[in-house]
LOGU-144834 format. One record per residue: x, z, y of N, C-alpha, C in turn; residue in three letters; residue number from 1. Coordinates in steps of 0.2 Angstrom, whole numbers, plus 5000, padded with zeros to 4 digits. Atoms other than C-alpha are relative to their C-alpha. Layout:
BEGIN
   n.X   n.Z   n.Y  ca.X  ca.Z  ca.Y   c.X   c.Z   c.Y  rest   nr
     X     Z     Y     X     Z     Y     X     Z     Y   ALA  NUM
...
***
This chain:
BEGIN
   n.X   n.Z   n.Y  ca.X  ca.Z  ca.Y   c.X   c.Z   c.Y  rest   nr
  5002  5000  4993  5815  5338  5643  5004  5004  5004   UNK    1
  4995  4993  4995  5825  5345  5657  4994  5004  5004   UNK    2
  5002  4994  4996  5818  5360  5667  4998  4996  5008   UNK    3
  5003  5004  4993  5806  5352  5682  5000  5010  5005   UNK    4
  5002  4994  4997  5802  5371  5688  5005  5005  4996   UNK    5
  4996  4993  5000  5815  5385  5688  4998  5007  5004   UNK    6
  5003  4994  4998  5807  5404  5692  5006  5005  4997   UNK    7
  4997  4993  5003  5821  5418  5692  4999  5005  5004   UNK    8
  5004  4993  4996  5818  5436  5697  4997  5000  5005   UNK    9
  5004  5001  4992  5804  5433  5707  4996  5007  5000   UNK   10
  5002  4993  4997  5799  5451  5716  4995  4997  5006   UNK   11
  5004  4999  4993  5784  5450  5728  4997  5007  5002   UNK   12
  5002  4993  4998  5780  5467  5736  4996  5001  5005   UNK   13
  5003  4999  4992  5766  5470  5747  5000  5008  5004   UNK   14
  4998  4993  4996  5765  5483  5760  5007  5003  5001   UNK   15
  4993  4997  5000  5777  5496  5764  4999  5007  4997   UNK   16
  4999  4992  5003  5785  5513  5757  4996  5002  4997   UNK   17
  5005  4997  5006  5773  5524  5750  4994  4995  4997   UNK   18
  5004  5003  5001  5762  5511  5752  4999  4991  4994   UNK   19
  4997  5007  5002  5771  5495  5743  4996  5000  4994   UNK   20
  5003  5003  5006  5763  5485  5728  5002  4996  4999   UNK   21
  4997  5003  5003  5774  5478  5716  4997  4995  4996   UNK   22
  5007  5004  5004  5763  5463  5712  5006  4994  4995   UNK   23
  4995  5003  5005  5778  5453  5704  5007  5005  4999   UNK   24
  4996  4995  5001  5792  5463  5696  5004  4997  4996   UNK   25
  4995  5001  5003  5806  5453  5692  4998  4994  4994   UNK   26
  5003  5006  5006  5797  5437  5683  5005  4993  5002   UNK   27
  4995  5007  5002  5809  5421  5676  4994  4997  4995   UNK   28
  5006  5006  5003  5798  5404  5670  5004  4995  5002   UNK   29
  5000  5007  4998  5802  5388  5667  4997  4998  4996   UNK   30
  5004  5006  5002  5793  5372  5665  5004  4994  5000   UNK   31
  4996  5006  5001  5801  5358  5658  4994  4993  5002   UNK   32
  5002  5002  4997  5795  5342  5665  4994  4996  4993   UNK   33
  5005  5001  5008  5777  5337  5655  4998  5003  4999   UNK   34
  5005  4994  5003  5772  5353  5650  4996  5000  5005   UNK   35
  5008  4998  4999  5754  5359  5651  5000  5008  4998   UNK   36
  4999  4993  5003  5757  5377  5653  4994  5006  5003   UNK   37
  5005  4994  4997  5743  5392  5656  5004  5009  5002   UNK   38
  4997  4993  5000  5747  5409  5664  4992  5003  5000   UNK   39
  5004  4996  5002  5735  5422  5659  5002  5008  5000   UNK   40
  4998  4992  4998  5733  5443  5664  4993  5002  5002   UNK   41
  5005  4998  4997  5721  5453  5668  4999  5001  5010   UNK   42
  5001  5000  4993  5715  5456  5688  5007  5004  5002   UNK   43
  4993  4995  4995  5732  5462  5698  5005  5001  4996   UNK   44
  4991  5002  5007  5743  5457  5683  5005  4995  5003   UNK   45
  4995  5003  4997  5752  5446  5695  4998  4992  5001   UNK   46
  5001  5010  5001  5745  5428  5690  4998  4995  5007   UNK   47
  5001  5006  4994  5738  5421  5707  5007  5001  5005   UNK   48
  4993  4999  4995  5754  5430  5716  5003  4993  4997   UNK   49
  4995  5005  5000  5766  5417  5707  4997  4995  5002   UNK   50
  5002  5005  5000  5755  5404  5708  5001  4997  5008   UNK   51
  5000  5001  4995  5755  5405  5724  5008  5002  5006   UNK   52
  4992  4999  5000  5775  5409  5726  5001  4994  5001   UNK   53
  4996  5007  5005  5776  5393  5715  4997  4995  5006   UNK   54
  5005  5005  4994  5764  5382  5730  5002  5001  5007   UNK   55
  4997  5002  4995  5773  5388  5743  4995  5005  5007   UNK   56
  5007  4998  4997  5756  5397  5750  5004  5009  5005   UNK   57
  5000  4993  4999  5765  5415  5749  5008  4998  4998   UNK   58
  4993  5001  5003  5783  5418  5750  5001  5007  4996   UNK   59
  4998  4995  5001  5792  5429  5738  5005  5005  5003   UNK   60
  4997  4999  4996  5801  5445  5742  5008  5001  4998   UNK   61
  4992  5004  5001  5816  5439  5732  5000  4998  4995   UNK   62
  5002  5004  5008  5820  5429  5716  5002  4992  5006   UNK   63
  4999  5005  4998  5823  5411  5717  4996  4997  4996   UNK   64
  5006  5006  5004  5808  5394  5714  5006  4994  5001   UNK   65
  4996  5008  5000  5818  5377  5712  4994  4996  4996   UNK   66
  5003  5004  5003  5808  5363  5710  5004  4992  4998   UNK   67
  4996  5007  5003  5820  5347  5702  5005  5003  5006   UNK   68
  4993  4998  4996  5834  5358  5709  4998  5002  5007   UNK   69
  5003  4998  4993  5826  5360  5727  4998  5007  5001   UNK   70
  5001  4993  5001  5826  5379  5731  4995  5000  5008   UNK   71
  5004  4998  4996  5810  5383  5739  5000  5004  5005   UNK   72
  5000  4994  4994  5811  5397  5748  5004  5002  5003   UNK   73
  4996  5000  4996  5822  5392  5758  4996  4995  5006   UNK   74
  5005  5006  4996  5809  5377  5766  4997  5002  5004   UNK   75
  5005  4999  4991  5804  5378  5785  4996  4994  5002   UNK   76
  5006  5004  4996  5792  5371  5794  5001  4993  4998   UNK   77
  4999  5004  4999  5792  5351  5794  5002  4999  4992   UNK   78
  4998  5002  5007  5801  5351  5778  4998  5005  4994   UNK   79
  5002  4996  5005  5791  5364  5767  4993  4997  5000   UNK   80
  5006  5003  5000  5777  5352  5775  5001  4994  4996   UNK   81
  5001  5005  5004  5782  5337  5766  5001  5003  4993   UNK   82
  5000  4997  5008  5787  5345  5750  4994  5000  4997   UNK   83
  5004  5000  5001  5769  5350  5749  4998  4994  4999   UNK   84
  5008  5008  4998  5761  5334  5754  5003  4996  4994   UNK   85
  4997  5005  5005  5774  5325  5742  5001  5002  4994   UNK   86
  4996  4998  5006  5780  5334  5727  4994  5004  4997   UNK   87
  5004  4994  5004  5764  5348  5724  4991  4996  5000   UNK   88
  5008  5002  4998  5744  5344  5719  4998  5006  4998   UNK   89
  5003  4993  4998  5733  5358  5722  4992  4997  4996   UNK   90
  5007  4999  5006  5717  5361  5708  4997  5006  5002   UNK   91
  5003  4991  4999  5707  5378  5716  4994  5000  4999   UNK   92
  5008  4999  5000  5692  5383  5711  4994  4998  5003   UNK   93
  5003  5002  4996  5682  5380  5724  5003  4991  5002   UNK   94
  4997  5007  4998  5685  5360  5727  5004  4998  5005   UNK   95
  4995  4996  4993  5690  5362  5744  4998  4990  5003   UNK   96
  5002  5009  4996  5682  5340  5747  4999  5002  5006   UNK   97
  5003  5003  4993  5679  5333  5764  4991  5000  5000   UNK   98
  5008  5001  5002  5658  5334  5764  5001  4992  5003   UNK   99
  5003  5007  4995  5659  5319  5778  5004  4996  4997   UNK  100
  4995  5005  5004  5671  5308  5766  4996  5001  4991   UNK  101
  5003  5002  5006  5665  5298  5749  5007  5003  4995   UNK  102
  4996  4999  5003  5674  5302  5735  5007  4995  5000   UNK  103
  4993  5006  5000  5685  5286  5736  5004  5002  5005   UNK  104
  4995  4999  4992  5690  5290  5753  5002  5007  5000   UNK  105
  4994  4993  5001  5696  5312  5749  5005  4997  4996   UNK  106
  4992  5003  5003  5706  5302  5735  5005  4998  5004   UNK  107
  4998  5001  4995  5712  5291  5747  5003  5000  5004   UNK  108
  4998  4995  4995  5714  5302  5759  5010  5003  5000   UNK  109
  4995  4998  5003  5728  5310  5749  5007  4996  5002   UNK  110
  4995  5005  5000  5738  5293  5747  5002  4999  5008   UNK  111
  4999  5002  4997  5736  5288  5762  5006  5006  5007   UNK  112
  4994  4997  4996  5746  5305  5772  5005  5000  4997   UNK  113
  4992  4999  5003  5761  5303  5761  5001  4989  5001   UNK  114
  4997  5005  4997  5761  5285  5767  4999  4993  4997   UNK  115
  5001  5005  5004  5755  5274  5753  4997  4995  5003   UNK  116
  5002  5008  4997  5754  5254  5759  4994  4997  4999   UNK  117
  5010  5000  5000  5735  5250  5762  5001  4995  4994   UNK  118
  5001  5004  5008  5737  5236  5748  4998  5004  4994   UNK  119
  5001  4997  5007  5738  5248  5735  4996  5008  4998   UNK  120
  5002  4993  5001  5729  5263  5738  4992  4998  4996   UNK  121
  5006  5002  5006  5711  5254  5730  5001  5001  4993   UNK  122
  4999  5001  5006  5718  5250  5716  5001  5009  4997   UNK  123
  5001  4992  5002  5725  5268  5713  4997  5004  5000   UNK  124
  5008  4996  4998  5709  5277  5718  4998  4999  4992   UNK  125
  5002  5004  5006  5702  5266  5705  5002  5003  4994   UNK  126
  4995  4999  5006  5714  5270  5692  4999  5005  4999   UNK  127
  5000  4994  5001  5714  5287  5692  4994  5004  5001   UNK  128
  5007  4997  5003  5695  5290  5694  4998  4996  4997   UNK  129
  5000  5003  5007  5695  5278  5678  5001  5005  4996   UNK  130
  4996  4997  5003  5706  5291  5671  4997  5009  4998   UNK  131
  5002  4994  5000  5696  5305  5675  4992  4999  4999   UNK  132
  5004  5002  5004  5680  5296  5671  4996  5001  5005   UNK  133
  5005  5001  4995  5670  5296  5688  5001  4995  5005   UNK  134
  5000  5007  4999  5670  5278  5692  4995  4998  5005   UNK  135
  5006  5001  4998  5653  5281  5695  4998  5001  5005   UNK  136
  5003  4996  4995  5654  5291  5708  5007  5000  5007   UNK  137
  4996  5000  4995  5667  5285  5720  4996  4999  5007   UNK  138
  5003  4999  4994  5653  5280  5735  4998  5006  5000   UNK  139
  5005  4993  5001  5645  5298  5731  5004  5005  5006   UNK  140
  4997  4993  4994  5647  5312  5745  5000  5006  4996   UNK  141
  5000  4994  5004  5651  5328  5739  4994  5003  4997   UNK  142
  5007  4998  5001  5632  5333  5739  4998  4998  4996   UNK  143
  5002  5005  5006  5629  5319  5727  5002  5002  4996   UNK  144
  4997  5001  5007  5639  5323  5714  5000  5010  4997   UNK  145
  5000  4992  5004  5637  5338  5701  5007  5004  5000   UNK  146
  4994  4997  4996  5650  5351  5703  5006  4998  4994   UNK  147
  4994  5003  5002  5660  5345  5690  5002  4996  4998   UNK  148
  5000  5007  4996  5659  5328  5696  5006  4999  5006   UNK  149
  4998  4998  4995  5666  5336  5710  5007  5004  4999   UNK  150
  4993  4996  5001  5681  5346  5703  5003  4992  4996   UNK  151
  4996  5005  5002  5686  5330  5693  5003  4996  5005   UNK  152
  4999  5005  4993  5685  5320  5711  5007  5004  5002   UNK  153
  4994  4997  4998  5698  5336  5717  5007  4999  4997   UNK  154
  4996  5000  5005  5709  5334  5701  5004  4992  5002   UNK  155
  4999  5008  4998  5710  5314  5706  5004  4999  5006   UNK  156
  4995  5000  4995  5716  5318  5724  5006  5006  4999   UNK  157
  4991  4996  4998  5729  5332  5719  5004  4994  4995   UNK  158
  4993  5005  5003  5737  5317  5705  4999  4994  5002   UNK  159
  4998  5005  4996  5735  5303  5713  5006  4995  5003   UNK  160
  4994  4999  4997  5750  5304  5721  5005  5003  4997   UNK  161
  4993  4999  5006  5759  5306  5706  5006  5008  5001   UNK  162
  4995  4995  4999  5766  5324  5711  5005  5002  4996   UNK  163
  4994  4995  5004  5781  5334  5704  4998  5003  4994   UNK  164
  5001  4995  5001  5770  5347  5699  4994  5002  5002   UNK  165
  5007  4997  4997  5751  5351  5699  4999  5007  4994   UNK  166
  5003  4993  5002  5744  5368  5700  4994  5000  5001   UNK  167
  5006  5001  5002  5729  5372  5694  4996  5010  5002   UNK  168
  5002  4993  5000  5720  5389  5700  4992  5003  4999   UNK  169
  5008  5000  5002  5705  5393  5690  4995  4995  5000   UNK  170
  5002  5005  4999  5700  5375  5689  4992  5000  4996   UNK  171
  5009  4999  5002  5684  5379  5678  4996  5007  5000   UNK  172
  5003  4993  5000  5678  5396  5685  4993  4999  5005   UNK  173
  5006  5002  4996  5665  5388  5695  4997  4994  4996   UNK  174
  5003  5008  5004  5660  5374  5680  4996  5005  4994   UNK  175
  5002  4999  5007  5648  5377  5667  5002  4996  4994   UNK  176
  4994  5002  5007  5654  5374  5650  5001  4993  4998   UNK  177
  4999  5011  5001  5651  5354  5648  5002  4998  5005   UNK  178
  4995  5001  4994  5659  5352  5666  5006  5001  4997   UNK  179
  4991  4998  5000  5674  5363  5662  5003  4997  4993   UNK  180
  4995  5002  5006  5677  5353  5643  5001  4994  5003   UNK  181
  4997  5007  4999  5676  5337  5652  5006  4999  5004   UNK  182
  4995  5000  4995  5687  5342  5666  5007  5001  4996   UNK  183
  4996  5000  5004  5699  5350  5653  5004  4994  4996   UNK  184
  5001  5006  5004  5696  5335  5641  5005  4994  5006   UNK  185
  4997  5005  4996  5703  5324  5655  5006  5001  5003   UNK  186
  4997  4998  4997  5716  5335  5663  5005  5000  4993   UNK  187
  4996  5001  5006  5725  5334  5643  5002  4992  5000   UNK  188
  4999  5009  5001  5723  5314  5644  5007  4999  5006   UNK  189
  4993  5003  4995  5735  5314  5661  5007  5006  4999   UNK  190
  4997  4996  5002  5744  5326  5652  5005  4998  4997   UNK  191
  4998  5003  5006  5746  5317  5637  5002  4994  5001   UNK  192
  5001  5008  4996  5745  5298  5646  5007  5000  5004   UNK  193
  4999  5005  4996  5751  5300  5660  5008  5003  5002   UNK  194
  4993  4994  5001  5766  5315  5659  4999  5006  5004   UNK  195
  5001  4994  4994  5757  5326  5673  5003  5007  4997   UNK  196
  4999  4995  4996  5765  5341  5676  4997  5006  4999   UNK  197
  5004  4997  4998  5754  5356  5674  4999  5010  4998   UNK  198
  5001  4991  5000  5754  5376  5679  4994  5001  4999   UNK  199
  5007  4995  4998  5737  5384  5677  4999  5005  4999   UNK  200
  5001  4992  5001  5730  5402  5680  4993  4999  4998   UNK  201
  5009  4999  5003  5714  5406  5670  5000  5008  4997   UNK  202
  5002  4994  5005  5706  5419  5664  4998  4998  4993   UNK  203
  5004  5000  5004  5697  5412  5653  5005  4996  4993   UNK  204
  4996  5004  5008  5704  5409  5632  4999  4992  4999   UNK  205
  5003  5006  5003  5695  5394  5628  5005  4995  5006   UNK  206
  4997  5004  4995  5703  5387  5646  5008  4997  4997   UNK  207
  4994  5000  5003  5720  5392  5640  5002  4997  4994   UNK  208
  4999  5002  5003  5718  5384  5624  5003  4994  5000   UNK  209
  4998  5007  4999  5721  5366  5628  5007  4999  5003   UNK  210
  4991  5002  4998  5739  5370  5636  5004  5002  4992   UNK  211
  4995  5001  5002  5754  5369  5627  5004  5008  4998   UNK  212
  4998  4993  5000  5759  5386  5631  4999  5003  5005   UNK  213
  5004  4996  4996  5752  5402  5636  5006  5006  5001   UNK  214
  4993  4995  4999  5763  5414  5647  4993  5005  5003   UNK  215
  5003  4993  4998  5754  5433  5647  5004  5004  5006   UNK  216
  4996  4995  4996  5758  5443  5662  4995  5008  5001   UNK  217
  5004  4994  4999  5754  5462  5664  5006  5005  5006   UNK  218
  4999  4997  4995  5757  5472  5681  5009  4997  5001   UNK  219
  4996  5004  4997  5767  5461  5688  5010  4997  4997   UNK  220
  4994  5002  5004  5780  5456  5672  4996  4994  4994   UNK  221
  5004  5005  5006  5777  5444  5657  5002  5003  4995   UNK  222
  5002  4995  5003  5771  5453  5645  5000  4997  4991   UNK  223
  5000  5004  5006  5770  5438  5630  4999  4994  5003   UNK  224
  4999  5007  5001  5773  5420  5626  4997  4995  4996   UNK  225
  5003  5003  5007  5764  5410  5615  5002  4992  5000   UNK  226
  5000  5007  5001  5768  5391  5611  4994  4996  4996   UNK  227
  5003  5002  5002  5756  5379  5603  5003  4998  4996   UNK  228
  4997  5004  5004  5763  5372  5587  5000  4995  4998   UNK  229
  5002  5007  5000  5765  5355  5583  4995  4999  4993   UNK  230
  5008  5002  5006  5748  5350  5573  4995  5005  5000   UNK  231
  5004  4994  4999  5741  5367  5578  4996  4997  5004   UNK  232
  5004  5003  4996  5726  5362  5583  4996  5008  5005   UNK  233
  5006  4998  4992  5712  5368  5599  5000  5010  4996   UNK  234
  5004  4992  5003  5704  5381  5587  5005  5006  4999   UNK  235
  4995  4996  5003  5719  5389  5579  5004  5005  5006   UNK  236
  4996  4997  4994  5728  5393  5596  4994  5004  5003   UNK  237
  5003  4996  4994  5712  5399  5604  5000  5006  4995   UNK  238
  5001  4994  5005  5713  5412  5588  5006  5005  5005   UNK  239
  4996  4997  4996  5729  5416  5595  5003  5003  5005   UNK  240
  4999  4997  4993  5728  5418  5611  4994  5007  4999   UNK  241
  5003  4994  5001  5713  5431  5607  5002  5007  4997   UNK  242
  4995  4996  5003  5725  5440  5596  5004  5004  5008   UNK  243
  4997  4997  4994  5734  5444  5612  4998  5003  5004   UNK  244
  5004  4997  4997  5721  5447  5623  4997  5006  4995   UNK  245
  5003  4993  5004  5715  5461  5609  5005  5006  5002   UNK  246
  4994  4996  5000  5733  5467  5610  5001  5003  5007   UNK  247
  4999  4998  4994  5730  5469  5629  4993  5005  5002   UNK  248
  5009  4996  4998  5711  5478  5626  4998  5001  5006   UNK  249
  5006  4999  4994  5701  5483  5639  5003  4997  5007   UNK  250
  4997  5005  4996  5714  5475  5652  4996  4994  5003   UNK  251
  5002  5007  5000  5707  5456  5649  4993  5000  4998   UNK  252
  5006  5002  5004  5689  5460  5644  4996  4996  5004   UNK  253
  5004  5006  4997  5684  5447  5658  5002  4993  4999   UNK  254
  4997  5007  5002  5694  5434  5649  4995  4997  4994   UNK  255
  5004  5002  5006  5681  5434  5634  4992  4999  5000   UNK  256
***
């Protein structure tokens, strides 16, 4: 698999002089295109700065993002807007729906600013909340649907549109644990199906078990790397990733 996302020395600095906080210090990542990667850290370890380096939201204060060779952080106005709209799907904790729009139509919605031909945009809807298992609930207004009814409905408009690269930022920290297995449970299917793409930041072990690989970061560096091995199952990885978080004691005791 070639390198969908390239991250080299990425520095974000807030503030100034005495005051500066080196919230990334010099962090290299890649993502080959497929991977189901998790980054995990305790609070100000740097994990939602990249994220949000990597999305375009925050710019870094030096370092190079490429996405399929395209250097981010060079992307002005008009054209850092289509990038977004075309190439990135956005998973945030809080849902971030339309209330006055049904499910079918935030999906939709999606397709429809990147331009997609009204003949096809049904059927895609469809597909992809097949895919994610809320079929049931495409006439449903946000208010109708259970909250993680509601973050699968979100996951459906960030792929939909077939992205580059979906980010995921804490996508079950607002789900109770039978929400957040199905949304996981689903989120592995278009992973494994469909070839998606996927960065996530979590805290939490159990979250990070289902990816592929777990990148640790601590004050603002990457601290450890963990791979899932092949036939390693759920269980065994989450052993390991616990392992780590021990290794980082008192740091991550909001990850367990």
């Amino acid at each position: 698999m070639s390198d969908l996302l390239q991250v080299t020395d990425l520095v974000k600095i807030y503030g100034r002089r005495d005051a500066a906080t080196r919230a990334l210090d010099g962090v290299s990542l890649s993502l080959a295109a497929g991977e189901y990667v998790g980054i995990m850290g305790a609070s100000g370890s740097g994990k939602t700065t990249l994220l949000n380096c990597i999305s375009t939201i925050d710019r870094p204060t030096s370092g190079s993002i490429q996405v399929d060779g395209q250097e981010l952080t060079k992307l002005r106005g008009k054209e850092l807007t289509r990038f977004r709209r075309e190439r990135l799907g956005f998973i945030f904790q809080d849902c971030n729906l339309l209330d006055t729009l049904t499910a079918f139509e935030n999906i939709a919605l999606a397709l429809s600013i990147v331009g997609t031909p009204a003949g096809q945009i049904k059927s895609r809807v469809e597909e992809m909340a097949a895919l994610l298992g809320i079929t049931e609930c495409l006439q449903k207004y946000p208010y109708q649907m259970s909250g993680g009814q509601q973050q699968r409905c979100a996951a459906a408009r960030a792929m939909v549109t077939h992205p580059a690269l979906v980010l995921a930022d804490e996508p079950t920290g607002a789900l109770d644990s039978k929400s957040a297995r199905m949304l996981l449970e689903r989120l592995e299917v278009l992973n494994r199906e469909r070839g998606a793409t996927i960065l996530m930041v979590t805290h939490d072990a159990f979250t990070a078990s289902c990816c592929r690989r777990v990148v640790f970061l601590r004050d603002g560096q990457i601290f450890k790397e963990l791979r899932r091995g092949e036939g390693e199952d759920r269980r065994a990885f989450f052993q390991t990733i616990i392992r780590v978080v021990t290794q980082l004691g008192g740091e991550m005791e909001d990850v367990l």
